[in-house]
N, C-alpha and C positions, 0 to 999 in steps of 0.2 A: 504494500500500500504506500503511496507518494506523500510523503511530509503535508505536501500542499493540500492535503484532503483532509488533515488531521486538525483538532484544536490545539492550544500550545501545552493542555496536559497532556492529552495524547503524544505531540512529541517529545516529551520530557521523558513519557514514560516507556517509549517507543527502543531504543536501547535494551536490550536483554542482558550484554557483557557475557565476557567470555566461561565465567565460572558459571553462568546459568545453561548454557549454550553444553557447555559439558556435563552437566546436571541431568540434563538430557536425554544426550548422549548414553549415561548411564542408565537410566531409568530405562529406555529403549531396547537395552543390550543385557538386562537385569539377569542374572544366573540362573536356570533352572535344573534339577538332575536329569530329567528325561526332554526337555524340550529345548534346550541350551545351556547346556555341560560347559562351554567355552565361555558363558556370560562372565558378569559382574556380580559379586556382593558387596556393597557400597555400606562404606561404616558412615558416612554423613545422613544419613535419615534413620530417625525413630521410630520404628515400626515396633505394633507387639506382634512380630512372626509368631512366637509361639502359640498364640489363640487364632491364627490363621484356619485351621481346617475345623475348629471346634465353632468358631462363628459363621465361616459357610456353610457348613453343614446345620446350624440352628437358622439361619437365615434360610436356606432352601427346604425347610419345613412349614414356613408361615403364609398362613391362609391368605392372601392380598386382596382384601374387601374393597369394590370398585369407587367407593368411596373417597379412598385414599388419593387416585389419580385427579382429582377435583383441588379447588382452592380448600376446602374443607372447612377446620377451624380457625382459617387467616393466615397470614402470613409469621405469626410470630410460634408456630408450628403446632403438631394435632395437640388437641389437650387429653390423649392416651398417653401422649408422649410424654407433654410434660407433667403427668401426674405419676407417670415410672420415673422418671428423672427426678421430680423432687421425693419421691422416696427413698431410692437411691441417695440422695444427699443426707435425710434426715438420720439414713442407717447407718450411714458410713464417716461422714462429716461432720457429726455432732453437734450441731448447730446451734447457737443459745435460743434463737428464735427457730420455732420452726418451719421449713420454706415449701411455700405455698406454690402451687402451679401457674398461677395468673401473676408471678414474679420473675418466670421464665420467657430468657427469649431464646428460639431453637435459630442457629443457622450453619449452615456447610464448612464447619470448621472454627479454630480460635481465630484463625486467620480473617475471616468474614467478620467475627465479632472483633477484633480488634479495630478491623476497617470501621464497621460502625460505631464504637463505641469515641474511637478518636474521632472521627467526623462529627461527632454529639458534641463533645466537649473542648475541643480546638479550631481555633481558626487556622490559616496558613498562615505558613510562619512561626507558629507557636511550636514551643517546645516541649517534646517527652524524653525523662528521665529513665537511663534502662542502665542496669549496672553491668559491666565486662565482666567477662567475655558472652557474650550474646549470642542469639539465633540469629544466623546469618539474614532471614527474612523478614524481622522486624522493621526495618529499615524500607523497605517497600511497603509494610502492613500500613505502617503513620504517615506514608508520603504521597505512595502512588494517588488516592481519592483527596486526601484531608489536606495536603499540601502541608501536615507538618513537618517535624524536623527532630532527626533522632539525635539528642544528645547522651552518647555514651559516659558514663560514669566507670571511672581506671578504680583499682583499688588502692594503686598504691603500696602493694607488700600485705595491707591486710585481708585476712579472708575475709572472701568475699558473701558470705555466709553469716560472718560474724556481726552484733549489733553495731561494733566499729564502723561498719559499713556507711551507716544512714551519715556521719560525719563528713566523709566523701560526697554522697549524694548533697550536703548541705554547702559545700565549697561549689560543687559542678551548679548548681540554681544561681548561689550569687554571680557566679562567674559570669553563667549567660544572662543572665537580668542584665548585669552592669557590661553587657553588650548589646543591649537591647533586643533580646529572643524572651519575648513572654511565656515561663513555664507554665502548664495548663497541669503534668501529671506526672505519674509514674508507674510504670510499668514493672511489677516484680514478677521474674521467673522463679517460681515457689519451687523447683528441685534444679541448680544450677548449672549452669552448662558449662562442660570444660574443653578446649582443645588442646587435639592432638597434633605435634609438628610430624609431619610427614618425610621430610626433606626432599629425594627427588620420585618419592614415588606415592601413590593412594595403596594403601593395602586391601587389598580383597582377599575373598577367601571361592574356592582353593587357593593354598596359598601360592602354588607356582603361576596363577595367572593374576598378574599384575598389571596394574594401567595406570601408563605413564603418565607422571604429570611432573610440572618443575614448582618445589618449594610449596607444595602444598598443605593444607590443615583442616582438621575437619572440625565441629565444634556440636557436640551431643553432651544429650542430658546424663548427669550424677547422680546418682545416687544421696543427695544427700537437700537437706532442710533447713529452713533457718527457723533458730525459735520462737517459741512464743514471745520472751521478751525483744526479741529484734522486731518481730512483728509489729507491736506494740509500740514500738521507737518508730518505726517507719509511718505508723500511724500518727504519732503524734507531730514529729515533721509534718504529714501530708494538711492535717488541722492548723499548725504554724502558719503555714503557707497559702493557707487555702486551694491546695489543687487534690488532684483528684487521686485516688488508690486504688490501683488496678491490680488486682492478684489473677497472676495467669497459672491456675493449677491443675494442668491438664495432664501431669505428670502424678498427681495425688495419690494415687495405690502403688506407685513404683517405689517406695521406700523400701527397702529391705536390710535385715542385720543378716548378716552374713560372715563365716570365721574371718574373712578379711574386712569385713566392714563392721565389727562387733559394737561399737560405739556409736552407728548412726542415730541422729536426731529425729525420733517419729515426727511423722507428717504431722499438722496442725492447720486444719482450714483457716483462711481469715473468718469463715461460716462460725466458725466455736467461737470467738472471742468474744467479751460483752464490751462492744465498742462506746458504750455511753456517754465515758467519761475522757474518752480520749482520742474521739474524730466525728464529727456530723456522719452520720448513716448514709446519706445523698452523698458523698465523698467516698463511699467504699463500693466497688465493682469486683466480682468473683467469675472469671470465665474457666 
């Protein structure tokens, strides 16, 4: 398609970049045992493979009432659905209040929702707060629609995990204020993401089929939480400030102790806290 035919977000967002372009690549060529032995296993996306065959299989059992093919219960998705989903929550996520179905909004991914949620709450130009090292995709979630602006928060040497943290995140706000970038939020990845340096190759598995790349990294989610009192910290910051606290916990059951991980920090919704006293309720978003 010709520049000339596009608006000027359109060709903003018109550029793919090379590491998408290989992305691709990948996904296209993805490894299988019986259908392509020579593919790819790509360690840069989080998939749960291992519920693969247990949820096709539970999906290829289900009656599909012609109902469903309709606009149905609106756009903010069926209210079967979200009355399994807020169940789901109330069982799992402890919630101080309990969460109600007409509280939910369903859409095709965090990626979707984050696209809405920053278009609700930012102008262009305004700034969201996301602490390093990051989902590579973040950075198009806040920009491509909403015209925001992702400003990355460094740690610094301290984990990144740690309640230390929100100190950093309160340097990186003045810093862009007194550059004039209006912060609207912040974005926390509730089980953190680390990368891996590659140097000049991607590892896949098997392991002797390898796909070249120069100086590459890949950046997936840990294993691990921050606590209840970081949480808490990060809230009180977002009240300080007046912006908004986005908890992205799509990673929420992947907590595990393990003989190498024996001291992980159990998961902790922002759902469980009793925010009362320590951020406006309108200020807290749980995706």
């Amino acid at each position: 398609m010709s520049e000339r035919t596009l608006s000027k977000r359109g060709q903003e967002n018109l550029p793919a970049g090379e590491a998408f372009e290989k992305f691709i690549e990948v996904l296209i060529n993805s490894y299988d045992k019986e259908s392509n032995p020579d593919g790819i296993i790509s360690l840069g996306v989080a998939e749960n493979g291992l519920m693969h065959e247990e949820l096709a299989s539970f999906y290829n059992k289900l009656n599909i009432n012609p109902r469903l093919l309709t606009y149905g219960d609106g756009p903010l998705g069926s209210r079967a659905l979200r009355t399994a989903l807020s169940s789901f929550f109330n069982d799992y996520f402890k919630p101080v209040e309990k969460v109600l179905p007409e509280q939910l909004i369903v859409a095709g991914g965090v990626t979707s929702i984050i696209d809405l949620i920053v278009f609700a709450v930012a102008d262009e130009g305004d700034g969201i707060l996301i602490g390093r090292p990051l989902y590579t995709s973040f950075a198009n979630d806040i920009k491509s629609r909403a015209g925001a602006k992702l400003c990355p928060v460094s740690s610094e040497g301290r984990d990144p995990m740690s309640e230390g943290m929100v100190e950093q995140f309160e340097k990186e706000l003045v810093k862009r204020e007194k550059e004039g970038t209006r912060v609207r939020a912040i974005i926390l990845a509730r089980t953190k993401a680390h990368t891996i340096l590659l140097g000049n190759a991607t590892f896949v598995f098997p392991p002797e089929k390898v796909h070249p790349s120069h100086h590459s990294s890949l950046t997936v989610p840990s294993p691990r939480a921050q606590s209840v009192d970081t949480l808490k910290a990060y809230m009180r910051f977002c009240q300080r400030h007046g912006i908004h606290f986005i908890s992205d916990e799509i990673y929420a059951m992947s907590i595990y102790r393990t003989p190498t991980n024996a001291s992980a920090t159990p998961f902790s919704s922002v759902l469980a806290i009793d925010t009362s006293n320590l951020i406006d309720a309108n200020l807290v978003h749980v995706l």
